[in-house]
N, C-alpha and C positions, 0 to 999 in steps of 0.2 A: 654678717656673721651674727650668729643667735648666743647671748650665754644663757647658760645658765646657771641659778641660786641655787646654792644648796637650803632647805628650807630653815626658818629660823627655829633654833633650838632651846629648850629649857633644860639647864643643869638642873638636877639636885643631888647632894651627899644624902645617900639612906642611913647608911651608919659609916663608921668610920674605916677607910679604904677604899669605899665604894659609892661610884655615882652614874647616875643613871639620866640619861639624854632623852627627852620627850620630844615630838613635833608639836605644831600647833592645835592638834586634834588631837591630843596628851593620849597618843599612841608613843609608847616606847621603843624607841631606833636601837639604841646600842648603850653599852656598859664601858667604862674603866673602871680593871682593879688596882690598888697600889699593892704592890709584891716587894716589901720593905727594901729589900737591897738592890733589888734587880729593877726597878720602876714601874713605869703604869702600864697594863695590859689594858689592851683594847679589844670589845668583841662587838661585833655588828647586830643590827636586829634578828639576821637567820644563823647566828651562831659562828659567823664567820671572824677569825682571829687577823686580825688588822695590825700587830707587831705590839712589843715593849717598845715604852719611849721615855728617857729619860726625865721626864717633867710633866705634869696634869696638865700643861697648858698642850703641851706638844700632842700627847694623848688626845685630846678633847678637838685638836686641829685634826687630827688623823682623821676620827666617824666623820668629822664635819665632811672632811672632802671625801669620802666613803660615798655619800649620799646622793 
């Protein structure tokens, strides 16, 4: 059986709410936003809406296994 990685990622917060996932060729994959009440939105590199998820971490796990 073959796995595979999801490639390793670079966080950064651009401003506050929002942060923006790089690959290692700092081509940008996908976006969380924080949507105060309702939690972090997730959008993929082709615009693709990946859900709300209650926590930056949970958000950030979501693009990861996106990829």
């Amino acid at each position: 059986m073959t796995e595979t990685l999801a490639p390793a990622l670079t966080w950064r917060q651009k401003q506050q709410g929002l942060w923006v996932a790089t690959a290692a060729d700092a081509r940008p994959v996908g976006i969380v936003t924080e949507k105060w009440v309702h939690g972090f939105v997730v959008t993929g590199r082709s615009g693709k809406d990946l859900g709300t998820h209650r926590s930056l971490d949970e958000a950030q796990a979501a693009l990861e296994a996106s990829l």
